[in-house]
N, C-alpha and C positions, 0 to 999 in steps of 0.2 A: 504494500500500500504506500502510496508517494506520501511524501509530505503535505503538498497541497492538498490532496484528497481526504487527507484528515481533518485540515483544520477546516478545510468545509461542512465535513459530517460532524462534527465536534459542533460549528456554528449553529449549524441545521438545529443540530440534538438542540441545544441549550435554545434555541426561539420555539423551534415546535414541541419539545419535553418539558421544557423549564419552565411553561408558563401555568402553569398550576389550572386553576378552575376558569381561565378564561379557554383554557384551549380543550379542555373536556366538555362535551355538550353530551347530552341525554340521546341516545343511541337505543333504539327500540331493538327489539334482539330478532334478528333477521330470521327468515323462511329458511327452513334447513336446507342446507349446504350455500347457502349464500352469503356475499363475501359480507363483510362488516362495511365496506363502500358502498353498497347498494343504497342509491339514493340520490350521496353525492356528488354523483354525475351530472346534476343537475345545477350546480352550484356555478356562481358565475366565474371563479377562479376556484379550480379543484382543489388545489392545495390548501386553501384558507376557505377557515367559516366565514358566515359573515361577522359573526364575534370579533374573530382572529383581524381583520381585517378594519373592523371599527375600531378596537383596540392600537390598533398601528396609527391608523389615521388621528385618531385623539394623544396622540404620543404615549402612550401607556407605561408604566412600568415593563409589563409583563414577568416577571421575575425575574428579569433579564441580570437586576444589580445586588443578588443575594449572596455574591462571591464576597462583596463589599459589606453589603448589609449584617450580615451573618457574622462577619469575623470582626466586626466593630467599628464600621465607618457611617457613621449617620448619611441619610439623602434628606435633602433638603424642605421635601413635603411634610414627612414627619416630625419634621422638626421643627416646623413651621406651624404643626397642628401642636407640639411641645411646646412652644415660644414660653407662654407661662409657667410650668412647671421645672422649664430647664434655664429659667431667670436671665432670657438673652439680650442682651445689650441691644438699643436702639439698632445702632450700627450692625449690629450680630443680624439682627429682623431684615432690617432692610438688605445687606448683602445676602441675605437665605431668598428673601424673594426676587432681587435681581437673577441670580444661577438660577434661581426653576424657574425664573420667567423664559431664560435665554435656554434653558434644557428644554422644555418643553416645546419650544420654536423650533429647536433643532432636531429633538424626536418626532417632533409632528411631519417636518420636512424629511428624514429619515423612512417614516416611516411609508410616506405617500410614495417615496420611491421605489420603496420594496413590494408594495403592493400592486405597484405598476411594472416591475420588472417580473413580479410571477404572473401577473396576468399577460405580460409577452412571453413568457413563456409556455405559459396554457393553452395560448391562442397559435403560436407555431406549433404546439402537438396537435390541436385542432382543426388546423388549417392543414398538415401533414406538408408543412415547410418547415422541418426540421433534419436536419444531418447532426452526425459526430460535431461540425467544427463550430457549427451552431448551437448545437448544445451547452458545449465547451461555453463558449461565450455569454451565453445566457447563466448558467450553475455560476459562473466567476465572478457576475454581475451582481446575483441574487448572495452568494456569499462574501463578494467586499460588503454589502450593505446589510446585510446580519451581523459583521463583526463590526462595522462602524458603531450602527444602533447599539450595539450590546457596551462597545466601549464610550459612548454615550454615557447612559448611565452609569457606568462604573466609576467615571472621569468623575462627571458630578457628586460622586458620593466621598472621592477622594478629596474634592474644591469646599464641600460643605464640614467635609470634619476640618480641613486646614482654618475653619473658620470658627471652631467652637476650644472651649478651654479640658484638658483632659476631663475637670470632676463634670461638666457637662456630658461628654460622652459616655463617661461611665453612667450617668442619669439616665442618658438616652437608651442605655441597652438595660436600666432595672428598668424603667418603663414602657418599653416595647416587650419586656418578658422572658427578656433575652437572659439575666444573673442566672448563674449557675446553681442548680438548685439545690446540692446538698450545702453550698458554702453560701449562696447568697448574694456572690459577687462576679462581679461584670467583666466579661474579656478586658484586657489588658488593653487600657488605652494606647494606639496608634502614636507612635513619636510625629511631630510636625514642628513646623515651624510657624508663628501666626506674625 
């Protein structure tokens, strides 16, 4: 397996696996021996629900930034919805809502992209103007713009902790539920510079 071909399936994985309950929809349990797709044919880009797809278009999380989230890097929304409880400085609020204002513009644009390059790709397997080197070009397309989007978020959660004081991050993960539960205490704040 090449190098490239992984970090595409890898990308793939973490947009289409990684996004929890927006990417799961209620699936009625098919007619025996029928594939688990029957249905989805009828979908205007096969690949994406329309979920999947709205979710992109309104810039979504998607769980895209739980690399971050998880190991103790606050994003900005949450922290946003903390502002009171994590006692942030005027200046602390006001640069939390600049970065998701300008995340959110950039996911949103991210994401209309991606939703436009699968649906060229749906529409070349549809249309059966598709080859190899077409293909090629289309998968490379569709996964720069998976790893863009995904390093999106990550970047932002990285720009939102450089902006909070350690005992605040540690606040932000006993409030989000994240402290360790036999000890009580919160991943290890992230070293930064503010």
């Amino acid at each position: 397996m090449t190098t490239r071909f992984t970090l595409k399936l890898i990308a793939a994985s973490a947009l289409l696996m990684g996004a929890g309950g927006t990417f799961s929809q209620h699936v009625h349990a098919p007619a025996h021996n029928a594939s688990p797709y029957a249905g989805k044919q009828t979908r205007e880009i096969k690949a994406l629900s329309p979920a999947q797809t709205a979710d992109l278009l309104a810039g979504k999380g998607m769980e895209l930034a739980k690399a971050a989230e998880l190991n103790g890097y606050p994003g900005p929304m949450h922290t946003l919805e903390l502002a009171t409880q994590l006692e942030l400085s005027t200046g602390q609020k006001q640069a939390s809502e600049t970065l998701m204002n300008h995340h959110k513009a950039e996911a949103r644009d991210l994401g209309a992209q991606l939703v436009q390059a699968e649906r060229a790709l749906d529409q070349a397997f549809a249309s059966r103007q598709i080859d190899a080197a077409r293909l090629t070009a289309h998968t490379d397309r569709i996964g720069q713009l998976q790893a863009l989007l995904r390093k999106s978020h990550l970047d932002t959660h990285l720009q939102q902790t450089a902006l909070l004081t350690p005992a605040q991050i540690s606040r932000y993960a006993q409030l989000r539920g994240y402290a360790g539960p036999a000890t009580g205490t919160a991943p290890a704040a992230p070293t930064h510079k503010h």
